[in-house]
N, C-alpha and C positions, 0 to 999 in steps of 0.2 A: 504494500500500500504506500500509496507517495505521501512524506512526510511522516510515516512510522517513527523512523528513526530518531529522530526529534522526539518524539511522544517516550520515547523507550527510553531514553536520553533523560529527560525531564523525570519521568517513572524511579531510574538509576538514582538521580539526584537525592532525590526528596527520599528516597529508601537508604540513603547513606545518611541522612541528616537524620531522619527518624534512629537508626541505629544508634548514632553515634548520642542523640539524648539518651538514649533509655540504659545505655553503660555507664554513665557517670551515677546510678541509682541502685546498681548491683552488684558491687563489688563484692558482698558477702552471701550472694545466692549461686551457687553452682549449679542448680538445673537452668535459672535465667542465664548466666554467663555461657553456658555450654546452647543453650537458643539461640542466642543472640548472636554466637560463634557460626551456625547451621546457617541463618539468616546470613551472614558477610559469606560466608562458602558460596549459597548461592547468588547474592549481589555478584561476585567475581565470576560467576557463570555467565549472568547477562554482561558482566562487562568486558570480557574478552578472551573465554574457552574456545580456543581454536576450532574445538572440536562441536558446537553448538553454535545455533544464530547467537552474534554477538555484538556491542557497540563498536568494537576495533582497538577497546582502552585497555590494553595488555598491560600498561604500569597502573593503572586501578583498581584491575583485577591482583593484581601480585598487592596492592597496599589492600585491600579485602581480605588475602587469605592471609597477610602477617594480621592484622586486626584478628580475626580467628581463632588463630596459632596462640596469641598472646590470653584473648580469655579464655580460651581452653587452656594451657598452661595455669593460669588462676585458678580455672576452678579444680583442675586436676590436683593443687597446693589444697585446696580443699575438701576434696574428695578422690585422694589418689589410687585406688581402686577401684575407682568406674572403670568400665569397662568400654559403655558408649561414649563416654570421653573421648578414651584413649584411640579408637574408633576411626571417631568423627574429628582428631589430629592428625592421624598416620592421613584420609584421606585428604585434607588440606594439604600435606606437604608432599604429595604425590600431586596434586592438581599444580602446587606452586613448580615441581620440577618440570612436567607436562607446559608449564609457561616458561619458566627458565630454560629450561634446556631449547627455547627457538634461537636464542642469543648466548647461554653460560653454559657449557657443557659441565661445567665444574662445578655448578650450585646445580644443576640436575641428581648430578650423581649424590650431590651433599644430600639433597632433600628426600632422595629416595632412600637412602642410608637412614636417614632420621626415622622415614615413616618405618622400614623392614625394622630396626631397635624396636619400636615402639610395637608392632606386632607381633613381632617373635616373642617378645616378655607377655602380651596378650595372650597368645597361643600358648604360652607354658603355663599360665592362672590358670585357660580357661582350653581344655584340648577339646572338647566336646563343643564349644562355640563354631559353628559352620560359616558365621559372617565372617569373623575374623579368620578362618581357614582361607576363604574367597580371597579377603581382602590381602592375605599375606602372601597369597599367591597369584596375585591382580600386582601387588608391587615388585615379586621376584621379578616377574615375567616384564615389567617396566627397567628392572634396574639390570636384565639380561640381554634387552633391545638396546639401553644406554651401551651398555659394557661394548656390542657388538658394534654398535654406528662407532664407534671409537677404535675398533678393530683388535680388541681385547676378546681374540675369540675363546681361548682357555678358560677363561675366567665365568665367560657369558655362558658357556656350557655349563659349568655347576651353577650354575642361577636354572637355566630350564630345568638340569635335572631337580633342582629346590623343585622349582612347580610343578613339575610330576609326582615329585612326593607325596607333596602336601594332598596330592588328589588320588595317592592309593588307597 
């Protein structure tokens, strides 16, 4: 539709202002800080997930999922054995390496590194958890594509085999 963009645009806007009041009032609620994280996740979806209709704002999208990162780290300080947390971080800093890695190959690798930590300790609390099985095996299989485009193919092989594992 002509003049969308603009409306989406405008939409973006006023959903980052909205956000950004309702965090200065949460500091000590972990289910609202971990919301309010879900909400910037997907704000940075509309603003520039390569992989989804987008505005084209790939440094807005990256300042969304560090806004995320940071109150999920909060509330994690507050409830560090959530589960969905811990979750709902590993995927922000796979989405953040998915934006990084168009320009930093080296903050790719860093941010996928963070999310597989962040899973793998998920996956040892919780072996019977099948999101977290997906989701640690959704980032092997990211940080096995990075490893390869880099021509690390040694390396990129035990990452596949990681994701085979996880799905015996």
């Amino acid at each position: 539709l002509p003049g969308s963009t603009q409306a989406r645009q405008l939409i973006a806007a006023r959903a980052k202002e909205y956000l950004e009041s309702l965090t200065l009032d949460t500091q000590s609620d972990p289910a609202l800080l971990a919301e309010i994280a879900t909400a910037y996740r997907q704000l940075a979806t509309v603003q520039g997930n390569p992989y989804n209709a987008n505005l084209g704002d790939r440094q807005g999208a990256l300042d969304s999922h560090r806004r995320a990162i940071a109150l999920l780290e909060q509330a994690l300080q507050l409830q560090p054995g959530n589960a969905d947390f811990q979750r709902e971080l590993a995927l922000n800093y796979t989405r953040m390496a998915m934006l990084g890695g168009v320009v930093d190959r080296k903050a790719e690798g860093e941010f996928l590194q963070k999310a597989i930590g962040i899973l793998e300790r998920a996956s040892a609390a919780s072996p019977a958890d099948t999101q977290v099985s997906r989701n640690l095996a959704t980032a092997y299989a990211q940080y096995a594509q990075h490893l390869r485009n880099g021509h690390e193919f040694a390396p990129a092989t035990g990452f596949y085999r990681k994701v085979l594992s996880v799905y015996e």
